[in-house]
C-alpha positions in Angstrom: 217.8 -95.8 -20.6 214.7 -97.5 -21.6 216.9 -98.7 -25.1 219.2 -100.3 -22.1 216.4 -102.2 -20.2 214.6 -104.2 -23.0 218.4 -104.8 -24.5 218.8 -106.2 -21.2 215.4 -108.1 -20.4 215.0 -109.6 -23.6 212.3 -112.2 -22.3 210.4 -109.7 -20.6 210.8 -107.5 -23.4 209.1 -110.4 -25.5 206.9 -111.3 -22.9 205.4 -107.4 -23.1 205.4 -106.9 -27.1 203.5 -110.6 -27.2 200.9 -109.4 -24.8 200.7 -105.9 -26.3 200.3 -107.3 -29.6 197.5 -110.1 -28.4 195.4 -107.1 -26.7 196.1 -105.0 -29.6 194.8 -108.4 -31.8 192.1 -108.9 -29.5 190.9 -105.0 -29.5 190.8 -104.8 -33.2 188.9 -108.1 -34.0 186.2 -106.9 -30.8 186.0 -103.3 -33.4 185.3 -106.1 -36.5 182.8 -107.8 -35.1 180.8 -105.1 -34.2 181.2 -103.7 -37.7 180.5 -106.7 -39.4 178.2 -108.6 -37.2 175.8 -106.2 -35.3 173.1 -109.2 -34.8 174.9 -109.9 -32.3 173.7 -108.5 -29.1 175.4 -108.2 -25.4 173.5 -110.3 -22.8 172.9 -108.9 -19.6 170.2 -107.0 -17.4 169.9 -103.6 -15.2 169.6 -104.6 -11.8 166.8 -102.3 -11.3 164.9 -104.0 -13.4 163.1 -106.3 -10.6 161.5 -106.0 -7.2 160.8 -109.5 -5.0 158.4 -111.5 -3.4 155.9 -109.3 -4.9 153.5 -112.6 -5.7 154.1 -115.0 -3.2 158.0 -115.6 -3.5 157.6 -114.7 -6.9 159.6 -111.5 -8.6 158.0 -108.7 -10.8 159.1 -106.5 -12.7 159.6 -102.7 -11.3 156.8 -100.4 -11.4 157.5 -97.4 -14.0 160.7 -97.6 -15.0 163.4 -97.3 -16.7 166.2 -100.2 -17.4 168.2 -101.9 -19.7 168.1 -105.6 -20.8 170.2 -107.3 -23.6 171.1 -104.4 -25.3 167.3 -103.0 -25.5 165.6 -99.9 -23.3 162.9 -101.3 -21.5 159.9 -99.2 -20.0 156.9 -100.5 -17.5 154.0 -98.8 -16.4 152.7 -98.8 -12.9 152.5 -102.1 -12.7 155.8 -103.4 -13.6 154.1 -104.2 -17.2 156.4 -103.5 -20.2 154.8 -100.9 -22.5 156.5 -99.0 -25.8 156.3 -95.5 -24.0 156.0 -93.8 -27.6 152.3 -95.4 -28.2 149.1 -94.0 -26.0 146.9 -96.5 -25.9 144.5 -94.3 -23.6 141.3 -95.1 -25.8 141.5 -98.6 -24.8 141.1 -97.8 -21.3 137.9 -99.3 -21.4 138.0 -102.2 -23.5 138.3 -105.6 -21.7 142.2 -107.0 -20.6 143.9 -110.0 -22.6 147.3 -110.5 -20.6 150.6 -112.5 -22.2 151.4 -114.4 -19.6 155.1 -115.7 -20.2 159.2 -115.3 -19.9 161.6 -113.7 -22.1 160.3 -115.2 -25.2 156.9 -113.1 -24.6 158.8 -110.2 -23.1 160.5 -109.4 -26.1 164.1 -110.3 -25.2 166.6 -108.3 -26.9 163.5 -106.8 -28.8 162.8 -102.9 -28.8 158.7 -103.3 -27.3 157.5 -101.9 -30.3 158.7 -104.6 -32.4 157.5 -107.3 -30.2 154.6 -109.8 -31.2 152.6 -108.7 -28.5 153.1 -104.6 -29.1 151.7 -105.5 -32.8 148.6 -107.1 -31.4 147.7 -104.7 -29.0 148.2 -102.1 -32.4 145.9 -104.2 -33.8 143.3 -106.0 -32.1 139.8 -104.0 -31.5 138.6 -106.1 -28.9 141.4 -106.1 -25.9 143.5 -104.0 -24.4 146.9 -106.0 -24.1 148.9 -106.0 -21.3 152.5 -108.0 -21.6 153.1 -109.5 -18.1 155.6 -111.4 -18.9 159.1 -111.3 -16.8 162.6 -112.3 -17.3 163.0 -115.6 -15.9 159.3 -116.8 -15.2 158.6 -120.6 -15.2 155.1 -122.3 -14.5 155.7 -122.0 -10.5 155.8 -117.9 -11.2 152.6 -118.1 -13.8 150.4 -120.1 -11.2 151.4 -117.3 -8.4 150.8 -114.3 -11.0 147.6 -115.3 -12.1 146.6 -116.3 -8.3 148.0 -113.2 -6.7 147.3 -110.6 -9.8 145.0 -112.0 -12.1 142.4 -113.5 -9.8 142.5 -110.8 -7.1 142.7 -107.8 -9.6 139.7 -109.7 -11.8 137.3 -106.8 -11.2 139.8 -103.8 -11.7 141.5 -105.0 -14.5 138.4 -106.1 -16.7 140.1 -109.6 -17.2 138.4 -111.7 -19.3 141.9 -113.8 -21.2 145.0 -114.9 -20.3 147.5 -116.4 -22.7 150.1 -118.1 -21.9 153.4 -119.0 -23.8 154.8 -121.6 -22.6 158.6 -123.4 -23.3 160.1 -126.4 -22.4 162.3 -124.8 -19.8 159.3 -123.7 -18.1 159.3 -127.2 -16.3 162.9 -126.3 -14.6 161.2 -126.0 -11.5 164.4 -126.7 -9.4 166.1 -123.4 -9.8 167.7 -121.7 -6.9 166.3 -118.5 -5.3 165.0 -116.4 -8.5 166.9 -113.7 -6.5 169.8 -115.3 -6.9 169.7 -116.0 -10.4 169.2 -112.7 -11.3 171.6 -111.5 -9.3 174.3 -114.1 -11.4 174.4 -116.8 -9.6 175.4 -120.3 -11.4 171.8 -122.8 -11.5 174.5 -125.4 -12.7 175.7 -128.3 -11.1 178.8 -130.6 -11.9 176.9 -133.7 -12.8 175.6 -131.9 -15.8 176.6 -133.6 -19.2 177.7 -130.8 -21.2 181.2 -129.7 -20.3 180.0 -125.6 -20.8 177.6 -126.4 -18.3 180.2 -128.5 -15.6 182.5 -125.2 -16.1 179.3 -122.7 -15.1 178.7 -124.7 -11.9 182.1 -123.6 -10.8 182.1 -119.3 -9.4 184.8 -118.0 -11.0 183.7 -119.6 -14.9 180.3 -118.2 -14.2 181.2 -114.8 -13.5 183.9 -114.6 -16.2 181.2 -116.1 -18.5 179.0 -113.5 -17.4 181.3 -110.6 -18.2 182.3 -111.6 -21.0 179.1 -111.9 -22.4 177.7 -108.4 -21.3 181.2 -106.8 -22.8 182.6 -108.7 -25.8 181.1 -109.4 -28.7 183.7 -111.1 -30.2 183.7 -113.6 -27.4 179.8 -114.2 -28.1 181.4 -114.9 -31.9 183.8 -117.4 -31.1 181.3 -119.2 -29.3 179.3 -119.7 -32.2 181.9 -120.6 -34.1 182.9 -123.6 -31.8 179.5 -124.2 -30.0 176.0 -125.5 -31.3 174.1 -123.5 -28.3 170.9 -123.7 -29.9 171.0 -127.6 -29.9 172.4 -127.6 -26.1 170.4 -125.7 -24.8 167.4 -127.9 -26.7 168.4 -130.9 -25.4 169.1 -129.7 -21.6 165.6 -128.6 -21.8 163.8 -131.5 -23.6 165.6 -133.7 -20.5 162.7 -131.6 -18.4 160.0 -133.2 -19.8 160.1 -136.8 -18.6 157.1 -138.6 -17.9 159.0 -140.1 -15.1 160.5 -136.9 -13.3 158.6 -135.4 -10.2 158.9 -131.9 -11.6 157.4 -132.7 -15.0 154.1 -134.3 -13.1 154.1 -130.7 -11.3 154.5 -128.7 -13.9 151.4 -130.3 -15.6 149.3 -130.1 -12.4 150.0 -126.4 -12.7 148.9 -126.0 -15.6 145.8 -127.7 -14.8 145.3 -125.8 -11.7 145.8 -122.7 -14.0 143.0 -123.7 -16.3 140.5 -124.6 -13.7 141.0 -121.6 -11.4 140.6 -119.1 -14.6 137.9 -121.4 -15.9 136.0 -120.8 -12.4 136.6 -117.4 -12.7 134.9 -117.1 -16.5 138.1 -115.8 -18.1 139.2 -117.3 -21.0 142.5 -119.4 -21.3 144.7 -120.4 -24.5 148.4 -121.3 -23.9 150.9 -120.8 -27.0 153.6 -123.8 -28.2 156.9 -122.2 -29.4 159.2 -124.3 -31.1 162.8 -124.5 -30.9 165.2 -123.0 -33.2 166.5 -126.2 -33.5 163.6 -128.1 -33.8 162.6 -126.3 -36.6 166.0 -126.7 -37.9 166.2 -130.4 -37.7 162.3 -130.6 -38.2 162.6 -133.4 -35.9 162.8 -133.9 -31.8 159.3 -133.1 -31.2 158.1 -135.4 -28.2 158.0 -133.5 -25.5 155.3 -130.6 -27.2 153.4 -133.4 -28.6 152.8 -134.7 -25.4 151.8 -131.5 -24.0 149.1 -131.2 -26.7 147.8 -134.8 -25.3 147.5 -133.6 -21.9 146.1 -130.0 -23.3 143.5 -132.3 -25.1 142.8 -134.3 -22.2 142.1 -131.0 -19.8 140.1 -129.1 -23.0 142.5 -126.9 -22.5 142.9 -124.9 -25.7 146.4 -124.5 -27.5 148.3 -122.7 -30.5 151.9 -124.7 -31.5 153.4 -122.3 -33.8 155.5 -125.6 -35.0 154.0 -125.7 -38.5 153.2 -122.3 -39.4 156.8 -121.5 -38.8 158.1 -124.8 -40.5 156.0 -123.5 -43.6 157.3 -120.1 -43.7 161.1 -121.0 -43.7 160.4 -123.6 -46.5 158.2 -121.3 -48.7 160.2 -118.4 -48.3 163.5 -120.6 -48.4 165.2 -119.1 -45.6 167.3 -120.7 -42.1 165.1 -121.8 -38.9 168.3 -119.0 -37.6 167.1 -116.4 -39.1 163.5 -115.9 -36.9 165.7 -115.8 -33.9 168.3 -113.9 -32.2 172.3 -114.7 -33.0 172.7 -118.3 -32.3 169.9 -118.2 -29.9 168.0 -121.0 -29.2 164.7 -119.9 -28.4 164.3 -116.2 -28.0 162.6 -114.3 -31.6 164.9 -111.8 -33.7 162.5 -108.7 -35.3 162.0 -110.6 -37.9 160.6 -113.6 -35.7 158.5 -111.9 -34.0 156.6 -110.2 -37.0 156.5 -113.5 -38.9 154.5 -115.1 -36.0 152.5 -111.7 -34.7 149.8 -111.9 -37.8 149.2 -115.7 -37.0 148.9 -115.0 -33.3 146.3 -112.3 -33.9 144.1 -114.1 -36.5 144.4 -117.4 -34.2 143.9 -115.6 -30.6 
C-alpha cells in the first residue's frame, strides 16, 4: 500500500526523501561539531537569573541563586553577587571590600567563576575581600546607579574602600530599550543600521529565530563564523559610540566623572580597567576611541589600567592568535585562557 503511494506521488515522494535527508545532513553535522569544535558555546541566559528596578530602574542580579548563562552554572550570594560556591572565603569576612564593577566581560561570560580573572584575585590578594558585582548587560547608566544606590549607601556595612571598574566601548550605548526588554529577547536593532545582520535583527521574527538558533545549534554558531567576521562588526558598531560629537558619548564621560567624584568624596579608592578588542589586538590598529578615554581619564586624575599592550606582548612573545584569549569568534568576552593571561597583571597592577 505504502509501495503504491510513493509509486504514485513521485514528487512528494522526492519532496519527503530530500527533506529527510537534509534533517538527517543537518543532524549529523550539529553531532560533528560538537565533537570536533566544543569551544564553541550555546548563547543564552536563565530567566531567573535577574530581578528589576532594584537600583533605580536598574536590574540586578537574583539573590542566592541558582541559573544558567551561556552554557556555564552561575551561583550568587545574598546579594545577587556571583560567587564559586566551592570556595569559603569566610576568613575574609573582615578584611576591607574591592568590588568589580562591570558587564559580562567582568562577570565571567561563558566562564565557570572559578576560572574567572576576578575569582583568581580574590584567591590571591591579602588585602580585600572581592566581590564581582558585575551583571549581564550593564552600561555606565547601570554603574552610576549601582555605586549610588549600593556602593554609597552600603559604604559602612560593606567596608568599601575600592571600586574597579572595567569598562568597554559598548558601555556608551546608552540608547538601549528597557533592560527588561532586552533580556527578555527583544531586538535593540533598528533598520537604519549598516550591517545587513543587524537590519535582519531589527525585524521580530529574524531576532527570535536568531535567538533560538543560537541557544540550540552549534553548528549554526559554525557557519556563522565561517561566513561572518563578528569580532570586527561588532568592533566597529561599537567604536561608532564613541564620537566626540554624539550626545551619548558626552554623557557617558560625565558619568564617569560623576563616578570618580562621588567615590572620591566618599574616600574609596577608584581605578577603571581598558579591555581591548579581539580585533584590535588582531589588527593592532583602530585604537582612537580608548586613547581618548585615557585623555579624559588624565584630565579628571582618574586612574586607569589598558590591558592593550600587555596583551599585544603576550600573543607576539608566545606567538599565538589575538582569538585564542577569547571565546569562539567572540569579540570581546575572555576564553579560560584570557582570563588567566590577564588575572596575574591585574593583581600586581590593582
Amino acid at each position: 500500500m505504502k509501495q503504491k503511494w510513493f509509486n504514485k506521488n513521485p514528487k512528494k515522494t522526492l519532496l519527503i526523501s530530500n527533506i529527510l535527508g537534509l534533517t538527517v545532513l543537518i543532524l549529523f553535522s550539529e553531532i560533528l561539531v560538537r565533537i570536533f569544535v566544543p569551544e564553541i558555546i550555546p548563547i543564552g541566559v536563565s530567566k531567573n537569573l535577574f530581578r528589576y528596578n532594584v537600583y533605580g530602574d536598574t536590574f540586578a542580579n537574583s539573590k542566592s541563586t541558582e541559573a544558567i548563562a551561556v552554557g556555564k552554572k552561575i551561583y550568587t550570594d545574598n546579594n545577587g553577587f556571583r560567587i564559586d560556591p566551592h570556595t569559603d572565603y569566610g576568613y575574609k569576612k573582615d578584611k576591607r571590600s574591592l568590588f568589580f564593577v562591570g558587564d559580562s566581560m567582568t562577570f565571567g561570560y561563558g566562564v565557570s567563576a572559578e576560572k574567572t580573572f576576578v575569582e583568581f584575585i580574590n584567591r590571591n590578594s591579602p588585602d580585600y575581600k572581592i566581590v564581582n558585582a558585575a551583571v549581564l548587560g550593564y552600561n555606565l547608566h547601570d554603574y552610576r546607579n549601582f555605586i549610588d544606590y549600593y556602593i554609597i549607601k552600603n559604604k559602612a556595612v560593606e567596608n568599601s574602600s575600592y571600586v574597579v571598574m572595567s569598562l568597554c566601548l559598548n558601555d556608551f550605548n546608552l540608547d538601549l530599550l528597557p533592560k527588561s526588554d532586552i533580556l527578555r529577547h527583544q531586538s535593540q536593532y533598528t533598520t537604519k543600521d549598516v550591517f545587513l545582520i543587524n537590519k535582519l535583527k531589527s525585524i521580530h521574527i529574524f531576532f527570535a529565530l536568531n535567538n533560538f538558533l543560537r541557544r540550540t545549534s552549534r553548528l549554526y554558531l559554525f557557519l556563522k563564523s565561517l561566513f561572518e567576521d563578528t569580532s570586527a562588526r561588532y568592533f566597529i558598531t561599537d567604536a561608532r559610540l564613541h564620537n566626540p560629537d554624539k550626545k551619548n558619548y558626552q554623557e557617558g564621560l560625565e558619568i564617569l566623572r560623576y563616578i570618580s567624584e562621588i567615590l572620591s568624596e566618599n574616600r574609596i579608592k577608584f581605578k577603571v580597567i581598558l579591555f581591548p578588542y579581539e580585533y584590535q589586538l588582531r589588527t593592532n590598529d583602530h585604537l582612537t576611541p580608548q586613547e581618548n578615554l585615557k585623555n579624559f581619564f588624565s584630565q579628571y586624575h582618574i586612574e586607569y589600567i589598558d590591558l592593550y599592550d600587555y596583551l599585544l606582548n603576550h600573543i607576539r612573545d608566545n606567538k599565538i592568535e589575538a582569538n585564542k584569549l577569547f571565546l569562539y569568534n567572540d569579540s570581546t568576552h575572555f576564553s579560560e585562557f584570557g582570563h588567566q593571561v590577564i588575572s596575574k597583571y591585574l593583581l600586581n597592577n590593582l
